[in-house]
C-alpha angles and dihedrals in degrees: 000000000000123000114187136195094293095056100043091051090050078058111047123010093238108138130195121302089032102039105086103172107102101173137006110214097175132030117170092163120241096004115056141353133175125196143178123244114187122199106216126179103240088062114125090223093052114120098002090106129075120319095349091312132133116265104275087204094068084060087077087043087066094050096056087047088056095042079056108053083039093060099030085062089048085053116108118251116265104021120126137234144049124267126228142198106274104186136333119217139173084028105177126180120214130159124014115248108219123182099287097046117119099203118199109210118195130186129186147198111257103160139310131217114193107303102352117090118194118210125190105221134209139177128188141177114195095348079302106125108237096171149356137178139154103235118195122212138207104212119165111215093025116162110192 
């Protein structure tokens, strides 16, 4: 499976430059979904961080775009309204992306209670951990 821009922007309203998922390579919706971010260097986020480095905080923001699109494909048909991030807990930073890095990001189904959806979220570069988090979603019509 490979979702591209297109697909991703019919999901979450997310737009360039915020929008930092360039690929989705797995959906299983509303369990499990892995994605590709790629630092270039004519991001406008390029070099603001640390030492020259991507936010690493943004990293966080990519995983909540991919939790998203991970939810909003496990949501029924039909219903209406968007999700949001609800909350974002055990947030903890690795390794520093720079322009070059291919990040995976990975996000995965923990519980879910009514409306509200709960993702474990990883990022890596180069099997280094970079971030990880456990976001928490409000999605109306959600089924897992």
């Amino acid at each position: 499976m490979n979702i591209g821009r297109q697909d991703i922007n019919a999901t979450i309203p997310h737009r360039y430059p915020f929008l930092f998922i360039d690929r989705v390579i797995e959906l299983e919706p509303g369990v499990r979904a892995a994605g590709l971010m790629n630092i270039t260097a004519d991001s406008p986020f390029a070099g603001m961080g640390k030492a020259g480095c991507f936010p690493q905080l943004l990293l966080i923001e990519a995983l909540a775009q991919l939790g998203a699109v991970a939810g909003a494909a496990g949501v029924k048909a039909g219903c209406a309204g968007p999700g949001y991030l609800a909350a974002m807990t055990d947030v903890k930073f690795g390794r520093r992306p720079v322009v070059g890095d291919s990040i995976l990001l990975v996000a995965e189904h923990r519980a879910k209670m009514g409306q509200l959806v709960m993702f474990n979220a990883t990022a890596e570069i180069d099997g280094e951990a970079a971030a990880e988090a456990t976001l928490t979603f409000s999605l109306p019509g959600a089924i897992r």
